[in-house]
C-alpha positions as CSV (number, residue, x, y, z in Angstrom):
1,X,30.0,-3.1,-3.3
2,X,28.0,-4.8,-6.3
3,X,28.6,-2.9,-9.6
4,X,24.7,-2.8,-11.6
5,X,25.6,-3.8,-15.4
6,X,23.7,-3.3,-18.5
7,X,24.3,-5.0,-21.5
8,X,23.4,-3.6,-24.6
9,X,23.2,-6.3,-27.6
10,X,22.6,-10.2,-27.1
11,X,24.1,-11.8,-30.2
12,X,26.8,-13.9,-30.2
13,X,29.2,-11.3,-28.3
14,X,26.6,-10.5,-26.0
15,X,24.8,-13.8,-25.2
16,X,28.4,-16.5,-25.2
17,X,31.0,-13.8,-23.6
18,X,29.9,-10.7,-21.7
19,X,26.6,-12.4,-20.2
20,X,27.9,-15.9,-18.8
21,X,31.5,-13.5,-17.8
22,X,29.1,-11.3,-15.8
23,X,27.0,-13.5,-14.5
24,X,30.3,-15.6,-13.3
25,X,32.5,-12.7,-11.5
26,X,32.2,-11.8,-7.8
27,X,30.7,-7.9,-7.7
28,X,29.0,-7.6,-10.7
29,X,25.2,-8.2,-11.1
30,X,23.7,-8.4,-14.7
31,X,20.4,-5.8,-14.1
32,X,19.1,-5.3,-17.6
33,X,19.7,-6.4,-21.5
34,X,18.9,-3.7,-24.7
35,X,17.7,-6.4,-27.1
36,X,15.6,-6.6,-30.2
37,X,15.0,-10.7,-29.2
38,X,13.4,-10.6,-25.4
39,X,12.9,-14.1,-26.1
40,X,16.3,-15.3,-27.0
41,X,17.5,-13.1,-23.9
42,X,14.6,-15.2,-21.3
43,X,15.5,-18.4,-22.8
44,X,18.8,-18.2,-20.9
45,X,17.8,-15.3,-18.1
46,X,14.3,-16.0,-17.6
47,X,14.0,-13.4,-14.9
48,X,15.8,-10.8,-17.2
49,X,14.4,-7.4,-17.8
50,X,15.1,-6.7,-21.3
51,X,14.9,-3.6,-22.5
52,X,13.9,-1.9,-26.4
53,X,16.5,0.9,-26.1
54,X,19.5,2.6,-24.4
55,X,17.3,4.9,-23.2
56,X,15.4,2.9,-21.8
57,X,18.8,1.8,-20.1
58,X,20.0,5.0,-19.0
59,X,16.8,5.8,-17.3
60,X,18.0,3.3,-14.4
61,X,20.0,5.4,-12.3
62,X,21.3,2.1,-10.8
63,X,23.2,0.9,-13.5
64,X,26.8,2.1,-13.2
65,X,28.5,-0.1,-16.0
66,X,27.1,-0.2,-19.7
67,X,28.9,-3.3,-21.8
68,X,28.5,-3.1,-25.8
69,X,28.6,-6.0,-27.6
70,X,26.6,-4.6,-30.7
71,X,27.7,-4.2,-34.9
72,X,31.5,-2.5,-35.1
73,X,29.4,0.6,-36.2
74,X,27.5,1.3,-33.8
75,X,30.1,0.9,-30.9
76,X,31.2,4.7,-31.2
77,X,27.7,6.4,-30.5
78,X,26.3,4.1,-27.9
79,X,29.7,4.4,-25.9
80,X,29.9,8.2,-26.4
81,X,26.3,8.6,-24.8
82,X,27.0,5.9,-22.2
83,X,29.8,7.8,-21.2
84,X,27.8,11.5,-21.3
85,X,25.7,9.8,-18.6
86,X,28.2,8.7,-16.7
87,X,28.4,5.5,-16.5
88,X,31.4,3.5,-16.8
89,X,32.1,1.4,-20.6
90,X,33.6,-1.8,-21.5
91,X,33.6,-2.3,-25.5
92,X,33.4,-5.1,-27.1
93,X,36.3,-5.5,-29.5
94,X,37.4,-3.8,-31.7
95,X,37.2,-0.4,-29.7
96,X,35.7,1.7,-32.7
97,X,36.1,1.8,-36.4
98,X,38.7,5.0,-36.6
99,X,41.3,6.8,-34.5
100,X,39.3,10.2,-34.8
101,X,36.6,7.9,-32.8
102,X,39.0,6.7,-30.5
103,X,40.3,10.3,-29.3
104,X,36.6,11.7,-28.3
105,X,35.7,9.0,-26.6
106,X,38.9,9.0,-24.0
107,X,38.8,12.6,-23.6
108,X,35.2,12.0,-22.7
109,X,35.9,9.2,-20.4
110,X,38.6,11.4,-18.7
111,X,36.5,14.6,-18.4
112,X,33.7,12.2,-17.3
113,X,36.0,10.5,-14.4
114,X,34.6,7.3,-15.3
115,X,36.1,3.9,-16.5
116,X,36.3,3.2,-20.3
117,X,38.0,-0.5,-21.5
118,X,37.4,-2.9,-24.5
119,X,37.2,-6.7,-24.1
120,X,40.0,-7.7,-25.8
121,X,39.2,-11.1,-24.5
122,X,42.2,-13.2,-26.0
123,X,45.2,-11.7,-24.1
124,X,43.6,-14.3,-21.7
125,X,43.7,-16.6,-24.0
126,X,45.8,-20.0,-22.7
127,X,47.9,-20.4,-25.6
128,X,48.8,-17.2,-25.4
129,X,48.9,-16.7,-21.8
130,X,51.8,-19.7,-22.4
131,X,54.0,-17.6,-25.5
132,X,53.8,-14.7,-23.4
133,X,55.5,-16.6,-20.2
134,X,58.1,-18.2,-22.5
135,X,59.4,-15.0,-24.1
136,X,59.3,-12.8,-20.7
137,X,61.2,-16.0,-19.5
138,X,63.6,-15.5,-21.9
139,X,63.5,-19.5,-22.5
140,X,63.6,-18.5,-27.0
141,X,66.4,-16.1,-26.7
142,X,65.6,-12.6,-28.6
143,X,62.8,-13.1,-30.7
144,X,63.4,-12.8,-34.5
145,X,60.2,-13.9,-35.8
146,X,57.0,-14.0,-34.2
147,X,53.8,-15.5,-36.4
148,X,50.3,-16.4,-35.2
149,X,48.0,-17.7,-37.9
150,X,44.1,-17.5,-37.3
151,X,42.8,-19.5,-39.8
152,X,39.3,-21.2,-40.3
153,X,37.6,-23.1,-43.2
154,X,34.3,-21.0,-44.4
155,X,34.6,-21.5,-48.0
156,X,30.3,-19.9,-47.9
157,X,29.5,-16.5,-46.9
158,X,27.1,-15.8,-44.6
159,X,24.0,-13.3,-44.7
160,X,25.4,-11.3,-41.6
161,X,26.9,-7.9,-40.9
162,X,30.6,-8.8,-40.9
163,X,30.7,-10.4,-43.9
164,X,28.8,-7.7,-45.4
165,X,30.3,-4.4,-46.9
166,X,29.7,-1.7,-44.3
167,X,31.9,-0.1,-41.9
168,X,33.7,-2.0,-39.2
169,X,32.8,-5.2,-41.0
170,X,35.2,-8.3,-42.5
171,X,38.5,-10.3,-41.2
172,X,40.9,-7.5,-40.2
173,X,38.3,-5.6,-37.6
174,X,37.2,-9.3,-36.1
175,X,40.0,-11.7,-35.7
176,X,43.0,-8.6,-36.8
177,X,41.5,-6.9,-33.6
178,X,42.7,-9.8,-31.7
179,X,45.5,-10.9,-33.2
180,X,47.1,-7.1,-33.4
181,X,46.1,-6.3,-29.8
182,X,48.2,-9.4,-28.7
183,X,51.3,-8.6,-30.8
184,X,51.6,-5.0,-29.4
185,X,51.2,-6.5,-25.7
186,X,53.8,-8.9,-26.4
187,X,56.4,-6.2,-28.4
188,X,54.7,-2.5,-28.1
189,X,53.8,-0.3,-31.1
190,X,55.6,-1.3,-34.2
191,X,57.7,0.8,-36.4
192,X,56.6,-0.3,-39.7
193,X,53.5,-2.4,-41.5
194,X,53.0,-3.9,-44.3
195,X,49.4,-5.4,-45.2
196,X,48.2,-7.7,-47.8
197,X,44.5,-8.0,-47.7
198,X,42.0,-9.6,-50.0
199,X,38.4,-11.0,-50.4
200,X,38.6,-14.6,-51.6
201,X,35.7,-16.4,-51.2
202,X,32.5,-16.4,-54.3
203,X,30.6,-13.3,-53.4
204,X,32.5,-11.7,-50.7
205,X,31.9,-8.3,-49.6
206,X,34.7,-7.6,-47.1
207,X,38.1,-9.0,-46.5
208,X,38.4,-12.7,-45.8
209,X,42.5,-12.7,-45.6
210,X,44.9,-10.8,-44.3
211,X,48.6,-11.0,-44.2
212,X,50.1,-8.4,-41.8
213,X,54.0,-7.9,-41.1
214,X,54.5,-5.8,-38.6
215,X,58.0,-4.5,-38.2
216,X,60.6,-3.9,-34.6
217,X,63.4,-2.6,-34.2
218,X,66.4,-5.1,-33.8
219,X,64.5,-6.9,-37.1
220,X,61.6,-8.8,-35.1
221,X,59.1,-9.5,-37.1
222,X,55.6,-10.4,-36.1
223,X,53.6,-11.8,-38.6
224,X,49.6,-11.7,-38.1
225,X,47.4,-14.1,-40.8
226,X,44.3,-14.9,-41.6
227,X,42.0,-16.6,-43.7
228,X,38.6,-18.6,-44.5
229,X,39.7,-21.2,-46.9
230,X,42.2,-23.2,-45.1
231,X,40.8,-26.7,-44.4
232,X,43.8,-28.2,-42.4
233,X,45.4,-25.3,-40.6
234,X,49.1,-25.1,-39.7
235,X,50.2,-24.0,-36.6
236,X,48.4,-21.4,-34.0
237,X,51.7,-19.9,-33.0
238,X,55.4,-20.4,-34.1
239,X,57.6,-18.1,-32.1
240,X,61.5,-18.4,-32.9
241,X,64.4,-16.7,-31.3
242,X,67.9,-16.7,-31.1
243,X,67.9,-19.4,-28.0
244,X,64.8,-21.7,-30.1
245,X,61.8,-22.4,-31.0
246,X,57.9,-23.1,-30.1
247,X,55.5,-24.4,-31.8
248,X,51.5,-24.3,-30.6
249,X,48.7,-25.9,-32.9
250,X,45.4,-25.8,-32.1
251,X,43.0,-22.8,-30.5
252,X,41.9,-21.8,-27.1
253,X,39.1,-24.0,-25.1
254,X,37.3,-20.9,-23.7
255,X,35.0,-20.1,-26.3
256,X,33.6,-23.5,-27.4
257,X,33.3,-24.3,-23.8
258,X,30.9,-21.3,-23.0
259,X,28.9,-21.9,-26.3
260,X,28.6,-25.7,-24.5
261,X,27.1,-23.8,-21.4
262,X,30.7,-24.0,-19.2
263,X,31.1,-21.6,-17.3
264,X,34.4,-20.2,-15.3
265,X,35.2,-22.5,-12.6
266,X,33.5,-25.5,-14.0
267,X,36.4,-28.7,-14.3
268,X,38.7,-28.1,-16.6
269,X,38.3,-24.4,-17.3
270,X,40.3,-23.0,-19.5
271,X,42.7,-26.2,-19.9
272,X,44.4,-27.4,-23.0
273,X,44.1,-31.1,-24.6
274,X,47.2,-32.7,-24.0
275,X,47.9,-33.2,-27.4
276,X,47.8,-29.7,-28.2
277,X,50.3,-28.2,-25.9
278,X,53.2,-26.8,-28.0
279,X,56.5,-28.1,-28.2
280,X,59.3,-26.7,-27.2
281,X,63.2,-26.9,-28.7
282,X,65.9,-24.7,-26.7
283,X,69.2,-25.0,-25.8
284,X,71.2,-25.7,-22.6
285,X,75.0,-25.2,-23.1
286,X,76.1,-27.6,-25.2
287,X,72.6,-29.7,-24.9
288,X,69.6,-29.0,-27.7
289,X,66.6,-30.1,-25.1
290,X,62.9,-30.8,-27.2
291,X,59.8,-30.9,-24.9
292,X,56.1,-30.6,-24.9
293,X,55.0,-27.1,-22.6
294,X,52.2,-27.5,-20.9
295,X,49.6,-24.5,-21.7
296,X,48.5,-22.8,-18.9
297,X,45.1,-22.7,-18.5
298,X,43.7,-19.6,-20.2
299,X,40.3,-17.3,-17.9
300,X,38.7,-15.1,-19.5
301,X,36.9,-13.9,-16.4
302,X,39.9,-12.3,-15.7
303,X,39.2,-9.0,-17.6
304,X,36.1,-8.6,-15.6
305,X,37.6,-9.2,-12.0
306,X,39.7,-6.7,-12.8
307,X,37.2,-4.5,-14.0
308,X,36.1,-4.3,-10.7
309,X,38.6,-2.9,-9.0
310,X,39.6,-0.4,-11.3
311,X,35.8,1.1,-10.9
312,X,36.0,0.4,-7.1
313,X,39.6,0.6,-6.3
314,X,40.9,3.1,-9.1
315,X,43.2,0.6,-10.4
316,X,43.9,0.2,-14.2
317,X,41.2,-1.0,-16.6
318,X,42.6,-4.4,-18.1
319,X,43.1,-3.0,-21.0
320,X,43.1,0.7,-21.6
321,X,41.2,2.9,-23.8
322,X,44.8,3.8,-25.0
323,X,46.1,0.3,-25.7
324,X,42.6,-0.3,-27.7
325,X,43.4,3.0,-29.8
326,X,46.4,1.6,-31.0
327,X,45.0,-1.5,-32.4
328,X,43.1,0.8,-34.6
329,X,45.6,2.9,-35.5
330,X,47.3,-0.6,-36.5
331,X,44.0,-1.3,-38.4
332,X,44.0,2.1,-40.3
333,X,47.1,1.8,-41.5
334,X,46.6,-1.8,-42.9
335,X,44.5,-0.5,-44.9
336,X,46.4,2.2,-45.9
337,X,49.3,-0.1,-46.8
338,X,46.6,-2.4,-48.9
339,X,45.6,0.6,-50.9
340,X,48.8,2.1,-51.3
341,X,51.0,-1.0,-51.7
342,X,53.5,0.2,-49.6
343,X,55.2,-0.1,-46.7
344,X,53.5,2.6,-43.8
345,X,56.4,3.8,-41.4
346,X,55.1,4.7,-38.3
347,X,56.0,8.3,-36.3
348,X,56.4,7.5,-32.8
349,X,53.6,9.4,-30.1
């Protein structure tokens, strides 16, 4: 069976992740883009219908999976008709702007019997495909402090929807939405937050920074920051627990490897430069062992293989329409803890 996708949005989401992804998984076939650019779409499809609306998209009765990779905004009301048609969803991250959102659109999915997922991409990223294998191994002990740092140097805002001030837009929603999803893979919902968020940059709009704590029980911490103005960045990740440490500079391959035209499979997919793998100081007995780890090599393609067979097989989306909602929930309450200047204690569901 060959699943029929339509793709609604060809900007950077749409054009460097979801289309090469697609294009590069066994059972999908990319039918149709919704874009307001047919000629950016044909200079990498030429052969590619492109389409004005969703409409327009939902008037082929062949497509069976709609992808969004559209503004944060708009992700809510194209899923929700998507899914009154029918047709199975994968959002692009992050799932929808509020928790209210979230709740309509699985009971829809539910009542609908179709699949609903968001591409929360970087759970397959290598670095942290390697973090999670060293703490499920047990290799750092318990884990006291957990801290991933997503920081870039853009010291000049650009004239483009996330960095202006509308719903869905700035720091938290883009790289939060990544950096949150991973924490509560790793650890679960937390039990407390606390939130520092601020625009920093000349004339920004939204946020730029953020500074999240969230808290476990047991006193793990896992620290999630961002920011725009860092010209020589720390550490990626710096995981320590009560057995030791790991340390992991520098950023995943994937992405700058499918803006270069790579696709899954090529040489080297989804590898790590040797002088980026993390290093690595535990104990063993009596003997305190320091080592480079190599990464494992990060696939991306992953989330869409298994896409497949939860539409064919019934299996588990990748990531769940649940699992998405509780990034958001995380998101809210950042917010909440920014504007209140407390910290927000979490009831359990």
């Amino acid at each position: 069976m060959t699943i029929s996708v339509g793709l609604i949005g060809y900007g950077m989401a749409g054009s460097v992740f979801h289309a090469p992804l697609i294009k590069s998984v066994d059972g999908l076939t990319l039918s149709a883009i919704v874009s307001s650019s047919p000629e950016k779409v044909h200079r990498d499809y030429p052969d590619m219908p492109v389409l004005p609306t969703l409409d327009a998209l939902l008037e082929n009765n062949e497509i069976q999976l709609i992808v969004i990779a559209t503004p944060n905004e708009s992700h809510y009301t194209l899923a929700k008709r998507a899914l009154e048609a029918g047709k199975h969803v994968v959002v692009d991250k992050p799932f929808v702007i509020s928790t209210a959102q979230t709740d309509e659109l699985i009971a829809l999915a539910q009542q609908q019997q179709v699949v609903l997922s968001v591409f929360h991409n970087r759970r397959w990223d290598n670095d942290f495909l390697t973090v999670r294998h060293l703490i499920s191994g047990g290799l750092l002990g318990e884990i006291s402090t957990y801290e991933v740092h997503y920081d870039r140097y853009r010291p000049v805002v650009k004239n483009r929807w996330r960095e202006q001030q509308v719903p869905g837009s700035g720091t938290l929603y883009d790289l939060g939405a990544h950096l949150i999803d991973q924490a509560l893979t790793l650890f679960g919902f937390p039990r407390s937050l606390w939130a520092d968020l601020q625009a920093q940059r000349p004339n920004a709009q939204a946020d730029d920074y953020f500074h999240l704590v969230l808290g476990y029980p047991g006193g793990l911490r896992a620290i999630l920051h961002a920011g725009s103005l860092v010209r020589e960045p720390g550490p990626h990740f710096q995981v320590h627990g009560t057995m030791g440490s790991f340390l992991k500079y520098g950023l995943d391959s994937q992405e700058d490897a499918l803006k270069a035209g790579k696709r899954p499979g090529d040489p080297d997919w989804g590898q790590d430069r040797v002088d980026q793998y993390g290093h690595l100081i535990t104990s063993a007995g009596q003997l305190t062992i320091h080592g480079k780890v190599e990464t494992l090599p990060g696939h991306y393609e992953a989330f869409y293989q298994d896409i497949v067979e939860a539409i064919t097989q019934g299996k588990l989306p990748p990531v769940t329409a649940q699992e998405a909602r509780d990034t958001i929930r995380v998101i809210e309450a950042a917010f909440q803890s920014h504007r209140e200047q407390r910290t927000i204690l979490f009831e359990q569901e």
